[in-house]
C-alpha positions as CSV (number, residue, x, y, z in Angstrom):
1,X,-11.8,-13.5,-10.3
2,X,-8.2,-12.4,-10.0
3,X,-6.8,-14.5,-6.9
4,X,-2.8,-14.3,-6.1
5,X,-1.7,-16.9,-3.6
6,X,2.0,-17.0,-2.5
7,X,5.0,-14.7,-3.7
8,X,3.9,-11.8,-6.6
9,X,6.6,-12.6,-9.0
10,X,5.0,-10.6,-11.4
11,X,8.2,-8.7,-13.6
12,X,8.3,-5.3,-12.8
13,X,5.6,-2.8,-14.4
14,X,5.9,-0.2,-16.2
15,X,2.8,1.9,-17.0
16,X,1.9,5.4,-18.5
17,X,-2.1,5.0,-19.4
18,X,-4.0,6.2,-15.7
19,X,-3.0,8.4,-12.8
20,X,-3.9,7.8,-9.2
21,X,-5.3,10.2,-6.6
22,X,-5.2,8.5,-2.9
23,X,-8.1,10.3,-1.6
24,X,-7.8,9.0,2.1
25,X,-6.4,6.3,3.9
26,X,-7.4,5.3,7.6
27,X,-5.9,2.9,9.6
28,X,-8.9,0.5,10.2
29,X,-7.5,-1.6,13.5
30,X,-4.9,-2.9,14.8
31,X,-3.7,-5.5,17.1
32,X,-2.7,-4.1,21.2
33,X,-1.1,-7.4,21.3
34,X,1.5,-6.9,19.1
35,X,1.7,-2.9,18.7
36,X,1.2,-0.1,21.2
37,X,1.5,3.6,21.1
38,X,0.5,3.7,17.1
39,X,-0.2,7.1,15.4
40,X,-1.4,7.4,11.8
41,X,-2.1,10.2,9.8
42,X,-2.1,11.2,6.0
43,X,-2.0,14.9,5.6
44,X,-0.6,17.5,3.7
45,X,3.6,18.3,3.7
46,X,2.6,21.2,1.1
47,X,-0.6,22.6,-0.5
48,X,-0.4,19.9,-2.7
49,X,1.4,17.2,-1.8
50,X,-0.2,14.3,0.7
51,X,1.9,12.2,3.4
52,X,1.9,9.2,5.2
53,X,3.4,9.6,8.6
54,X,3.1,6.2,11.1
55,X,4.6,5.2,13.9
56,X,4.7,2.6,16.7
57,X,5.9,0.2,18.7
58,X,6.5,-3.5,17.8
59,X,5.9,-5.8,21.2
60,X,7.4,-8.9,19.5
61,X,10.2,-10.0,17.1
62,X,8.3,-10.4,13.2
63,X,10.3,-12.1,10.8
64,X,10.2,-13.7,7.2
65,X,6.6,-15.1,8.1
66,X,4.8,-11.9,7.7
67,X,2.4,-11.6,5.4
68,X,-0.2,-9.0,3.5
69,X,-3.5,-9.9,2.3
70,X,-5.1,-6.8,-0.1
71,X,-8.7,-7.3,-1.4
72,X,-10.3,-4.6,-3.8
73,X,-13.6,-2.9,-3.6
74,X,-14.8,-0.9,-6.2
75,X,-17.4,2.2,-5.8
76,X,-20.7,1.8,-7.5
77,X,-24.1,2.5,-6.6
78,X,-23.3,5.0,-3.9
79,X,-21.6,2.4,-2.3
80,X,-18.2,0.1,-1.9
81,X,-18.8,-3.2,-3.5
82,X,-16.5,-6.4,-3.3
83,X,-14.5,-6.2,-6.9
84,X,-12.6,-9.7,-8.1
85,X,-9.2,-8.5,-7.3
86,X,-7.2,-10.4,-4.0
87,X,-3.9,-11.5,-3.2
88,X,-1.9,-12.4,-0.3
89,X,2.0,-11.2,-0.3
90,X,4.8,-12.2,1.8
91,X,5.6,-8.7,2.4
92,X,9.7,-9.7,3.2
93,X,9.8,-11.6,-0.7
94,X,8.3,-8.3,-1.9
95,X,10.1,-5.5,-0.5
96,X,13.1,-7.6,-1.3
97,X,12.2,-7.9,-4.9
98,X,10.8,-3.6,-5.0
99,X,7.6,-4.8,-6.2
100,X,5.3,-1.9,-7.2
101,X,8.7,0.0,-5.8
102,X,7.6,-0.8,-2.5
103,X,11.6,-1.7,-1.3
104,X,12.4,1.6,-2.7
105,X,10.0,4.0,-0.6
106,X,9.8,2.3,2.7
107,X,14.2,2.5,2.3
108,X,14.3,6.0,2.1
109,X,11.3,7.3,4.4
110,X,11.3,4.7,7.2
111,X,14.0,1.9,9.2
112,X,11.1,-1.0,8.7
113,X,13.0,-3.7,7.2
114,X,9.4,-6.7,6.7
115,X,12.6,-9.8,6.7
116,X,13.8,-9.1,10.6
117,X,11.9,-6.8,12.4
118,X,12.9,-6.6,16.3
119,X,11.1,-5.2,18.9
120,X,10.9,-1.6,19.1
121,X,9.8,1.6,17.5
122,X,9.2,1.8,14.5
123,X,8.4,4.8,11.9
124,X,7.5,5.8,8.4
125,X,8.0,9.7,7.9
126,X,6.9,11.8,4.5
127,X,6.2,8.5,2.4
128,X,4.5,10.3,-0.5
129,X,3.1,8.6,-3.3
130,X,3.1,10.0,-6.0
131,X,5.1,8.0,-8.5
132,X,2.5,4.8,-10.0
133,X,4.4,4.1,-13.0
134,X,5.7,0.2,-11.5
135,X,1.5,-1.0,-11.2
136,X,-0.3,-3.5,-13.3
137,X,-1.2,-1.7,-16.6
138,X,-4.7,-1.6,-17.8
139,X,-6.3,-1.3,-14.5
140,X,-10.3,-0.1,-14.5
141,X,-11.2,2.9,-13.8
142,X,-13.0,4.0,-10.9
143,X,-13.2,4.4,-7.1
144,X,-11.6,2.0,-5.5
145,X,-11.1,1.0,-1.7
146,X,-8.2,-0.7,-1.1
147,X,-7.9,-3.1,1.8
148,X,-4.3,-4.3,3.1
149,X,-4.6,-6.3,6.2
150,X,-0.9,-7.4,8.0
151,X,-0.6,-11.1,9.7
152,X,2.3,-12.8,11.1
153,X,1.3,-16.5,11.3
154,X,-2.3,-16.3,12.2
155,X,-2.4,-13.1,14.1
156,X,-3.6,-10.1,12.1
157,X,-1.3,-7.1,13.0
158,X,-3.1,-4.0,11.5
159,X,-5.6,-3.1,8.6
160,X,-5.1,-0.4,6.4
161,X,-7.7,1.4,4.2
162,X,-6.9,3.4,1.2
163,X,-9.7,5.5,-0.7
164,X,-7.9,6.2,-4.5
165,X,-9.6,7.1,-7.8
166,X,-8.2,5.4,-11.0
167,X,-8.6,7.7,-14.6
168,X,-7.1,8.1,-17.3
169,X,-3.8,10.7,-18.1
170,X,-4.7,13.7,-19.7
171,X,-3.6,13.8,-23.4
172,X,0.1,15.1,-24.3
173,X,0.5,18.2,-26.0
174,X,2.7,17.4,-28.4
175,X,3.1,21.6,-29.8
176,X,4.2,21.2,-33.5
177,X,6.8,24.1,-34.6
């Protein structure tokens, strides 16, 4: 089993061998204690293009203690079954550090900053995904549900589903003159 405890540090990935497709992603719960007024939605910005859009407000100051726990299910048998891959993040010490370019989206689509996080709204407009070159190489392929649950100390703020299949890039063609 592939268990992560504490801070990533992994170095920073660089992969070329499997494309993702996010087929859905629902927002699973979340916590009227500590967020109100919370809209989700991926949808389309084009024909082709998906989008996160998300926005609410945060009811009480979050700061370097928040953390992400992300447990993988993988789709076989008609069905979602648990898969061996888990980890818990401090999601501050990875936005800081651009793991999987994390620091990189959420700074140019949305003003959530995980290290010091007052009160107030907060928003996440035309996040795309579309570039997975900084995950893990060799991954599986597959269905995959991907589960990312928010706490801050022992409160969980919100869980977050995504649906994604894993396969290999189509072969280059290389046209010889």
């Amino acid at each position: 089993m592939f268990l992560f405890s504490g801070a990533l540090c992994f170095p920073q990935f660089y992969q070329d061998d499997y494309d993702v497709k996010i087929e859905r992603v629902e927002l699973a719960r979340y916590n009227t204690s500590y967020l109100k007024d919370v809209k989700f939605q991926y949808t389309f910005y084009n024909r082709t293009q998906k989008v996160l859009n998300a926005s609410g407000h945060l009811l009480v100051d979050v700061g370097r203690d928040a953390t992400v726990t992300v447990q993988f299910y993988k789709f076989a048998s008609n069905e979602y079954r648990f898969f061996p891959v888990a980890f818990d993040a401090n999601a501050c010490h990875e936005v800081a550090h651009n793991t999987f370019n994390l620091g990189v989206m959420l700074k140019n689509t949305s003003n959530i900053t995980p290290c010091h996080m007052k009160k107030g709204l907060y928003y996440i407009r035309n996040l795309a995904f579309n570039d997975f070159s900084h995950l893990p190489p060799h991954f599986l392929r597959g269905q995959f549900k991907m589960d990312a649950e928010a706490h801050v100390s022992s409160a969980s703020l919100f869980e977050i589903h995504f649906y994604v299949t894993v396969s290999d890039k189509p072969p280059k063609w290389n046209k010889k003159q």
